[in-house]
PDB file of N, CA, C, O and CB in Angstrom:
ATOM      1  N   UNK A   1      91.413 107.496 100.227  1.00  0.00           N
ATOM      2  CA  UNK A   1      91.585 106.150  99.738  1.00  0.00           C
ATOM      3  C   UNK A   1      90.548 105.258 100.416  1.00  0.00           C
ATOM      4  O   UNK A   1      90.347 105.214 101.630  1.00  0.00           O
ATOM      5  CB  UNK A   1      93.031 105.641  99.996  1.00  0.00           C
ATOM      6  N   UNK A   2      90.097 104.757  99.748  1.00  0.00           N
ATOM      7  CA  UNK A   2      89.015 103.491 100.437  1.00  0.00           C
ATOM      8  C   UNK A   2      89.294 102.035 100.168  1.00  0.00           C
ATOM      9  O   UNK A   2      89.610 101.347  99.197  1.00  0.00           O
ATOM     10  CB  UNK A   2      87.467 103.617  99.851  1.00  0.00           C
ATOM     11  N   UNK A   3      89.081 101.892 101.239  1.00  0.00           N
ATOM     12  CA  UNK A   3      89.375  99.754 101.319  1.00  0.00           C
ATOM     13  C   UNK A   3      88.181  98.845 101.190  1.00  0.00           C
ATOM     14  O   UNK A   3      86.992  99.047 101.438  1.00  0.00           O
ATOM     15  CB  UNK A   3      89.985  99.064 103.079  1.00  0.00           C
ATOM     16  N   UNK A   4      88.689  98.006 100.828  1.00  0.00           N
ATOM     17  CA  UNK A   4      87.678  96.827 100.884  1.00  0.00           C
ATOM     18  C   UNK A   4      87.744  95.150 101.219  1.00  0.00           C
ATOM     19  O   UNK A   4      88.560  94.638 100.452  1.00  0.00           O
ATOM     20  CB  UNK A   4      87.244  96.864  99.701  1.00  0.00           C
ATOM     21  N   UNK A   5      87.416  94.614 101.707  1.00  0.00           N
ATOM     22  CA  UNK A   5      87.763  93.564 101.938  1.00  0.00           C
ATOM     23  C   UNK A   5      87.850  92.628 101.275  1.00  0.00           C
ATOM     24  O   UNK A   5      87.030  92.727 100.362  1.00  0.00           O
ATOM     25  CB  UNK A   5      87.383  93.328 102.564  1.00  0.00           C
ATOM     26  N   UNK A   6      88.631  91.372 101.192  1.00  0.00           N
ATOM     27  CA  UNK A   6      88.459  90.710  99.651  1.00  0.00           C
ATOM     28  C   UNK A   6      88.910  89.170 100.494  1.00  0.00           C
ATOM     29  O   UNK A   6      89.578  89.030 101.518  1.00  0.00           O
ATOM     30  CB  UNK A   6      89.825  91.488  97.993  1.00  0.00           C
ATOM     31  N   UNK A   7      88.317  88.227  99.694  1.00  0.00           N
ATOM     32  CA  UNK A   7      88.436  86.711 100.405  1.00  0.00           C
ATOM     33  C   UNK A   7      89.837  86.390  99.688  1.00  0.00           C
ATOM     34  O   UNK A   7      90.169  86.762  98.563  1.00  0.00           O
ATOM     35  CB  UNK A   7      86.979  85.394  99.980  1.00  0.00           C
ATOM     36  N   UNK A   8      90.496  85.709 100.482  1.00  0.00           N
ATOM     37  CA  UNK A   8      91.730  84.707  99.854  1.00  0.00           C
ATOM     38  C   UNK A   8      91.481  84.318  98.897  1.00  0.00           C
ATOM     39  O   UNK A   8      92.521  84.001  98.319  1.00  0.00           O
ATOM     40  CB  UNK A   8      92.149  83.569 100.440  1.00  0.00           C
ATOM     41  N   UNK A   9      90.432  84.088  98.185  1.00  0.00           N
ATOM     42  CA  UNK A   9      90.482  83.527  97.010  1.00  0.00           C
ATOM     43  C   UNK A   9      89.755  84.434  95.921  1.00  0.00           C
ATOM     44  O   UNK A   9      89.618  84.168  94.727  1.00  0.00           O
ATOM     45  CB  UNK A   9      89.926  82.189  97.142  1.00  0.00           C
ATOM     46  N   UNK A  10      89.309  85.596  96.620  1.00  0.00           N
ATOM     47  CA  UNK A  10      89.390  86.716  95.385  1.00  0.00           C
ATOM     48  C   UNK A  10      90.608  87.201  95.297  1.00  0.00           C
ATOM     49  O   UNK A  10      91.044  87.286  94.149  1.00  0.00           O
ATOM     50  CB  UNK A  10      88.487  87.963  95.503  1.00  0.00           C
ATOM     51  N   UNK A  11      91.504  87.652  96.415  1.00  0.00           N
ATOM     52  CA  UNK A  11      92.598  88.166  96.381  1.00  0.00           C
ATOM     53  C   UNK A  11      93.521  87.276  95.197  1.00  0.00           C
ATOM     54  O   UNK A  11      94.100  87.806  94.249  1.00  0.00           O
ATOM     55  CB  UNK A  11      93.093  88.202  97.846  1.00  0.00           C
ATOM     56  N   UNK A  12      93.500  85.588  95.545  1.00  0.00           N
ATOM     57  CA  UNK A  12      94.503  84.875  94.260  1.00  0.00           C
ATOM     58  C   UNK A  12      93.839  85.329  92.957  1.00  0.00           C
ATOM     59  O   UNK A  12      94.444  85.832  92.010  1.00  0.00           O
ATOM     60  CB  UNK A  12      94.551  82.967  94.245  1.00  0.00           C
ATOM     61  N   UNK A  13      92.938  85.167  93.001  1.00  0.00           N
ATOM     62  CA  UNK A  13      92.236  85.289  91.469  1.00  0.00           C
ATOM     63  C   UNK A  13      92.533  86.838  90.906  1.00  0.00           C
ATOM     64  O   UNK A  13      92.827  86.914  89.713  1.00  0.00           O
ATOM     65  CB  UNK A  13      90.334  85.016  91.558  1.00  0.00           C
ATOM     66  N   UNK A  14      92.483  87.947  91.600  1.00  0.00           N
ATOM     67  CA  UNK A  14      93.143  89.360  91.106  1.00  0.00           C
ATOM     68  C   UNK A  14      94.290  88.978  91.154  1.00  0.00           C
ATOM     69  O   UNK A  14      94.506  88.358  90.113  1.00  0.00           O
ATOM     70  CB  UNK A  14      92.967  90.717  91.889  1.00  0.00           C
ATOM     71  N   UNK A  15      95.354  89.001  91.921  1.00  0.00           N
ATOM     72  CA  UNK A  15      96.879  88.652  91.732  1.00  0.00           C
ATOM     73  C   UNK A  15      97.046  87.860  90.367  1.00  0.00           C
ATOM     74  O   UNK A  15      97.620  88.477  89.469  1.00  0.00           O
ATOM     75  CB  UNK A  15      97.464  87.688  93.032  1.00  0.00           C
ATOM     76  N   UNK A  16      96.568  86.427  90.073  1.00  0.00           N
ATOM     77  CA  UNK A  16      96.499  85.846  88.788  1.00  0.00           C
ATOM     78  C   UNK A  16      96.049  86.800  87.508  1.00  0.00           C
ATOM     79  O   UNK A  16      96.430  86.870  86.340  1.00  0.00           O
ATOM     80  CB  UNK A  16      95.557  84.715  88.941  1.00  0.00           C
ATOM     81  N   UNK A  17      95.329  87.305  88.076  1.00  0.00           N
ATOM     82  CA  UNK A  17      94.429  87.860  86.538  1.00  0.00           C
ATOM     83  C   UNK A  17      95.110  89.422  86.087  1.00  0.00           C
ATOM     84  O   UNK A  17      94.841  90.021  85.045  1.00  0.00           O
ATOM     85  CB  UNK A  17      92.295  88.179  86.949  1.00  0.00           C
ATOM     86  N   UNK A  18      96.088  89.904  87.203  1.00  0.00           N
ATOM     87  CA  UNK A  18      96.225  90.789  87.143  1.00  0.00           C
ATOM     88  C   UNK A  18      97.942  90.162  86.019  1.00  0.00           C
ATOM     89  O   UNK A  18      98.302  90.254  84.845  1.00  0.00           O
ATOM     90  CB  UNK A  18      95.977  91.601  88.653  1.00  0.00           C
ATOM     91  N   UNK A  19      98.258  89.823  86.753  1.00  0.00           N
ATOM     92  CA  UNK A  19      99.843  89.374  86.440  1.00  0.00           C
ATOM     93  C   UNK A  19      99.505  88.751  84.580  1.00  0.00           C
ATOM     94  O   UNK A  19     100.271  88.820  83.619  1.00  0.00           O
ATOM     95  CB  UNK A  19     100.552  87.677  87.932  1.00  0.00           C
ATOM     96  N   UNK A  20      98.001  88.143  84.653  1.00  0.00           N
ATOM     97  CA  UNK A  20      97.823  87.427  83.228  1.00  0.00           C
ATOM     98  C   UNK A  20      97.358  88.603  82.015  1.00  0.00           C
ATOM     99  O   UNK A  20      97.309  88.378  80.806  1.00  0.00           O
ATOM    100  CB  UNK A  20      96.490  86.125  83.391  1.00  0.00           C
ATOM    101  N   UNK A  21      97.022  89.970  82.735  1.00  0.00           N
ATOM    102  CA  UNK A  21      96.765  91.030  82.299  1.00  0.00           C
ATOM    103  C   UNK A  21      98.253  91.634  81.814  1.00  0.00           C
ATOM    104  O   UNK A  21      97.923  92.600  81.126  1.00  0.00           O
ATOM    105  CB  UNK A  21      95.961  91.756  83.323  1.00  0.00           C
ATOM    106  N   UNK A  22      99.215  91.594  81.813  1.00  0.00           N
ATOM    107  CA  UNK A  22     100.671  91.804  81.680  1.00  0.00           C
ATOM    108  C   UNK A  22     101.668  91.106  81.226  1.00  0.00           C
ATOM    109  O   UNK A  22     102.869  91.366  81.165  1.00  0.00           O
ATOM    110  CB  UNK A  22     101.069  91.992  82.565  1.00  0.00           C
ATOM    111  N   UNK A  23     100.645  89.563  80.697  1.00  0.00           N
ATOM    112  CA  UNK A  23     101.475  88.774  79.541  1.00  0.00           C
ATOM    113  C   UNK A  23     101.909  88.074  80.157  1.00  0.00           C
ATOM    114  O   UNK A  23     102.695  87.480  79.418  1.00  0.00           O
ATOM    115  CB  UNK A  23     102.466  89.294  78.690  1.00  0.00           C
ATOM    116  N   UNK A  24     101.979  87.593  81.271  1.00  0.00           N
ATOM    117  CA  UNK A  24     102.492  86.573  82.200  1.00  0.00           C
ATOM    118  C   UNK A  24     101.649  84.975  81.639  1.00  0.00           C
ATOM    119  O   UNK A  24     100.466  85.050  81.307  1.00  0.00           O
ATOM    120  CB  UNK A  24     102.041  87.147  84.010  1.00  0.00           C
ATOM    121  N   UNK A  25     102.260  83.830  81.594  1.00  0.00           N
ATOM    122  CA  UNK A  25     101.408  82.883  81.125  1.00  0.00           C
ATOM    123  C   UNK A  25     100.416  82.578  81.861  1.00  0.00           C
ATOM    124  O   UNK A  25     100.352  83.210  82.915  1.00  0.00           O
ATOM    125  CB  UNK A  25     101.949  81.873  80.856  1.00  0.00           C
ATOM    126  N   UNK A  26      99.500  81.713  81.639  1.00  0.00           N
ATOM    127  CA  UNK A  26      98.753  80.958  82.391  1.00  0.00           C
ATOM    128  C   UNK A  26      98.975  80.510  83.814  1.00  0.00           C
ATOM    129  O   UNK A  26      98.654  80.992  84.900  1.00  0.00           O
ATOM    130  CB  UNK A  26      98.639  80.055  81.756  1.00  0.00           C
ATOM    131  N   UNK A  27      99.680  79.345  83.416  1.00  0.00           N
ATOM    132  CA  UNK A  27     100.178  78.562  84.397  1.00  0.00           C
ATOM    133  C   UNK A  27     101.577  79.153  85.604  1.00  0.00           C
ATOM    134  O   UNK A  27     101.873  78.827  86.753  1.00  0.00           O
ATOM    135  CB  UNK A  27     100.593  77.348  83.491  1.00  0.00           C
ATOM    136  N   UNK A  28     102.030  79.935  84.821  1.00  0.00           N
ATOM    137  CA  UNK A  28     103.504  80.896  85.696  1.00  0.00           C
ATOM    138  C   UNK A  28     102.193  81.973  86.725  1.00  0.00           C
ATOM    139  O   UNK A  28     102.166  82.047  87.953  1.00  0.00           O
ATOM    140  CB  UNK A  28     105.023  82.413  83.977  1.00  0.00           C
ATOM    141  N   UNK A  29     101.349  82.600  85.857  1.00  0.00           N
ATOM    142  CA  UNK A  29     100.474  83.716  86.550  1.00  0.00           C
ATOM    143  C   UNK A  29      99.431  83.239  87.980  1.00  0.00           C
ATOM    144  O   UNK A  29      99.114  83.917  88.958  1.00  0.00           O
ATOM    145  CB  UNK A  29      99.419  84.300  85.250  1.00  0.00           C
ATOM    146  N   UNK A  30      99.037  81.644  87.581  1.00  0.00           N
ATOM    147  CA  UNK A  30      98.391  80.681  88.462  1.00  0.00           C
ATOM    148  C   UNK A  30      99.397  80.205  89.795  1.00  0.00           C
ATOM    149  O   UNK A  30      99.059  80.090  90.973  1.00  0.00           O
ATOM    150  CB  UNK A  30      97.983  79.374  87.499  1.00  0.00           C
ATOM    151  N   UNK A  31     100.656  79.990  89.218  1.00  0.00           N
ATOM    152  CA  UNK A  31     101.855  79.859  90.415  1.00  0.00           C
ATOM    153  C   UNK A  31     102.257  81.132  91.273  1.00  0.00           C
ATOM    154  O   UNK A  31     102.262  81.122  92.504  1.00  0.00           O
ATOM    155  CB  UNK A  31     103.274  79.415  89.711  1.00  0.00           C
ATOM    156  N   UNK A  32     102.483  81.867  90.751  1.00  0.00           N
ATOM    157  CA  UNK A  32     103.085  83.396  91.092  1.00  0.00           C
ATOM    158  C   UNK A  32     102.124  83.688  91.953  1.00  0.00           C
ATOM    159  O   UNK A  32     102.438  84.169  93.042  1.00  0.00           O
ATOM    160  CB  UNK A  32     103.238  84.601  89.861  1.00  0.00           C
ATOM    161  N   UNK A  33     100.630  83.427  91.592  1.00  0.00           N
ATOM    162  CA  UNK A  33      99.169  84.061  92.431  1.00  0.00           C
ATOM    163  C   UNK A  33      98.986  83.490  93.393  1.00  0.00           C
ATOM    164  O   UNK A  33      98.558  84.039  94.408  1.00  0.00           O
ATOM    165  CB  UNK A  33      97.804  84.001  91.834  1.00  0.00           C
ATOM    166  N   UNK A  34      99.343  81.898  93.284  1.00  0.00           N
ATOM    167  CA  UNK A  34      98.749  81.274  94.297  1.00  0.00           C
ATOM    168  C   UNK A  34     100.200  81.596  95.460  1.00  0.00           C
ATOM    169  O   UNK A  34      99.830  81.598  96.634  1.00  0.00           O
ATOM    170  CB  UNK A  34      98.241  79.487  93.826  1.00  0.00           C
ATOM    171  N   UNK A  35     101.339  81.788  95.315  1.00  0.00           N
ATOM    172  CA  UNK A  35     102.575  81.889  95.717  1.00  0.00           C
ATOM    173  C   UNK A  35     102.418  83.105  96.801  1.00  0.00           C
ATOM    174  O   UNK A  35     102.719  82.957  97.985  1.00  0.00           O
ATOM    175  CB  UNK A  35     103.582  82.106  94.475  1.00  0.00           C
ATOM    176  N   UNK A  36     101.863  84.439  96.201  1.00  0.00           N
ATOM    177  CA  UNK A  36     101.690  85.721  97.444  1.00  0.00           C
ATOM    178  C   UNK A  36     101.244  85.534  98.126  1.00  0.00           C
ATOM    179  O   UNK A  36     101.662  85.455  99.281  1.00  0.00           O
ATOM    180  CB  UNK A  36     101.188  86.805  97.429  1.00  0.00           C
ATOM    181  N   UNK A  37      99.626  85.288  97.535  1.00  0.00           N
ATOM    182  CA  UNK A  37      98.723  85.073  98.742  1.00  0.00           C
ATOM    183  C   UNK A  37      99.629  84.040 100.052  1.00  0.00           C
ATOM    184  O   UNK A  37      99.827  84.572 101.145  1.00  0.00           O
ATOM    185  CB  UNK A  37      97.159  84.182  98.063  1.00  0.00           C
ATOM    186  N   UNK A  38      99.896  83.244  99.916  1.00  0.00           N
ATOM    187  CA  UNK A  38     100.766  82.108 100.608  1.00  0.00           C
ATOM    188  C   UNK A  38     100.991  83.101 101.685  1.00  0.00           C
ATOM    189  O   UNK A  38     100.493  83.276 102.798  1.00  0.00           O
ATOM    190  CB  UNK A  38     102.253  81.382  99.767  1.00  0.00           C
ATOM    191  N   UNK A  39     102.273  83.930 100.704  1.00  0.00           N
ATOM    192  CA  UNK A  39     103.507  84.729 101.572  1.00  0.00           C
ATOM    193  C   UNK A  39     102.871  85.980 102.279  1.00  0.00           C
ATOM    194  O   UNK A  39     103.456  86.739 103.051  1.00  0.00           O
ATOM    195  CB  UNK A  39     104.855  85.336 100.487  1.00  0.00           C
ATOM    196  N   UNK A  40     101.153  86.074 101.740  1.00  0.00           N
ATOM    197  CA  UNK A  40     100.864  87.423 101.941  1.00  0.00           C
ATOM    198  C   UNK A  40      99.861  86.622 103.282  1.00  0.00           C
ATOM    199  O   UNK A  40      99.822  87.316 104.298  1.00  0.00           O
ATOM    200  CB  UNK A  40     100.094  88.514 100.406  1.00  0.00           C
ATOM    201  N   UNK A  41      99.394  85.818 103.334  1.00  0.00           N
ATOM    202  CA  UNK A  41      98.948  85.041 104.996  1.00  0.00           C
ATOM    203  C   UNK A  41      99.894  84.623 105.536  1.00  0.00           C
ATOM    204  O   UNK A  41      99.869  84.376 106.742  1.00  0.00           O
ATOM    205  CB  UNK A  41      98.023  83.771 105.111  1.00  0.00           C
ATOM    206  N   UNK A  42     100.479  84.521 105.126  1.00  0.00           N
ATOM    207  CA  UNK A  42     102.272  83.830 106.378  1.00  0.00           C
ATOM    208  C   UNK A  42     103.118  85.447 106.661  1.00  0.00           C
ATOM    209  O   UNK A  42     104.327  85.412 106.890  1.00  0.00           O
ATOM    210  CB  UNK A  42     104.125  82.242 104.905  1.00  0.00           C
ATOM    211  N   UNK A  43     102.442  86.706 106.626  1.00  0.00           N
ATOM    212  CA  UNK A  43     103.162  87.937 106.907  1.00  0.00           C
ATOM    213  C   UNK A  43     103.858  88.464 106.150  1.00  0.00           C
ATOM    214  O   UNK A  43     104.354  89.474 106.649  1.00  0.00           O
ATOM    215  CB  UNK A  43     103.823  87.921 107.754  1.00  0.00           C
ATOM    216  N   UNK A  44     104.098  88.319 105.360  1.00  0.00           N
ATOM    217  CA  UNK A  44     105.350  88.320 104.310  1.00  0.00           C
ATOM    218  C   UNK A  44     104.419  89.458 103.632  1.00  0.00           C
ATOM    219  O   UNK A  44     103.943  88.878 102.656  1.00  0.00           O
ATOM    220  CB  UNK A  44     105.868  86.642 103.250  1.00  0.00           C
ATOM    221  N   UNK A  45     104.060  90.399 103.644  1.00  0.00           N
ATOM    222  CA  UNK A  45     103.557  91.414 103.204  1.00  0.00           C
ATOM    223  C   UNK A  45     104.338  92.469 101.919  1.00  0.00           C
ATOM    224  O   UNK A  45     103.892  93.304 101.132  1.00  0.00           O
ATOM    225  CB  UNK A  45     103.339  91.997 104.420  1.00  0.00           C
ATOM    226  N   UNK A  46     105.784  91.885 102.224  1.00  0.00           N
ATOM    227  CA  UNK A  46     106.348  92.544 101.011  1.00  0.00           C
ATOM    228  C   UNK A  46     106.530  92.160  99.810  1.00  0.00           C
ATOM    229  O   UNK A  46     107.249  92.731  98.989  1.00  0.00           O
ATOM    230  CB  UNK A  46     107.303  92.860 101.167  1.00  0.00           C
ATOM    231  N   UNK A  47     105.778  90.996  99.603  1.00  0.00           N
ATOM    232  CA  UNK A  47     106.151  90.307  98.365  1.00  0.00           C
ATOM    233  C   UNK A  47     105.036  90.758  96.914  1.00  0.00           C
ATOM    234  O   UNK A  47     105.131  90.374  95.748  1.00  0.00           O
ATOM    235  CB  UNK A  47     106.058  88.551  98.797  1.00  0.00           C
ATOM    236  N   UNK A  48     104.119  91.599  97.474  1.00  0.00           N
ATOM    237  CA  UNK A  48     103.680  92.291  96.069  1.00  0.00           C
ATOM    238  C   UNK A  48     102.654  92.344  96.063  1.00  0.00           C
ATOM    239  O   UNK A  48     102.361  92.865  94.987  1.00  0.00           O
ATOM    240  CB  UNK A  48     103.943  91.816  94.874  1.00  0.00           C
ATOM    241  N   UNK A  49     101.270  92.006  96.925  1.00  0.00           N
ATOM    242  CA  UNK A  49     100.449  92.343  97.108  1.00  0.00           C
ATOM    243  C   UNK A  49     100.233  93.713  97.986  1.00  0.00           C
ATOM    244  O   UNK A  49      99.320  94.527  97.842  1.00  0.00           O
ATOM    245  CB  UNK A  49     100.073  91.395  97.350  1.00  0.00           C
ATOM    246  N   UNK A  50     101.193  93.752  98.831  1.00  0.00           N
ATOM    247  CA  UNK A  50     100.862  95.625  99.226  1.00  0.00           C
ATOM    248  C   UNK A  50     101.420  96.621  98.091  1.00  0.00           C
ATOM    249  O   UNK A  50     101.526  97.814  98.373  1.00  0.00           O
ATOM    250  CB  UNK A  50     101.841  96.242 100.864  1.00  0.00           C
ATOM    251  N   UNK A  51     101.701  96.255  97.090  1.00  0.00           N
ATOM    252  CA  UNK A  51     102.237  97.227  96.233  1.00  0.00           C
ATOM    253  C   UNK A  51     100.867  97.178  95.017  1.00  0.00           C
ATOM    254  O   UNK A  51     100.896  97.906  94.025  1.00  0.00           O
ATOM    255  CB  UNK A  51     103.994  96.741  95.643  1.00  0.00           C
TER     256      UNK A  51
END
């Protein structure tokens, strides 16, 4: 498996685009994205970006 590093604000923008890839709206996919990242720098690692 190989890693890569990704800026906070590539990371929202995949989380968004990914979730908008799956029919999620716009604006719910823009909340939801900007929402992990949040939980995913405040430790909160289980909320769906390690998955």
């Amino acid at each position: 498996m190989s890693h890569r590093r990704l800026s906070i604000s590539q990371v929202r923008e995949l989380a968004t685009q990914s979730l908008k890839g799956v029919g999620v709206g716009v604006r719910e996919a823009d909340i939801t994205g900007r929402a992990q990242v949040v939980a995913e720098c405040g430790g909160f690692s289980s909320h769906g970006l390690a998955r």
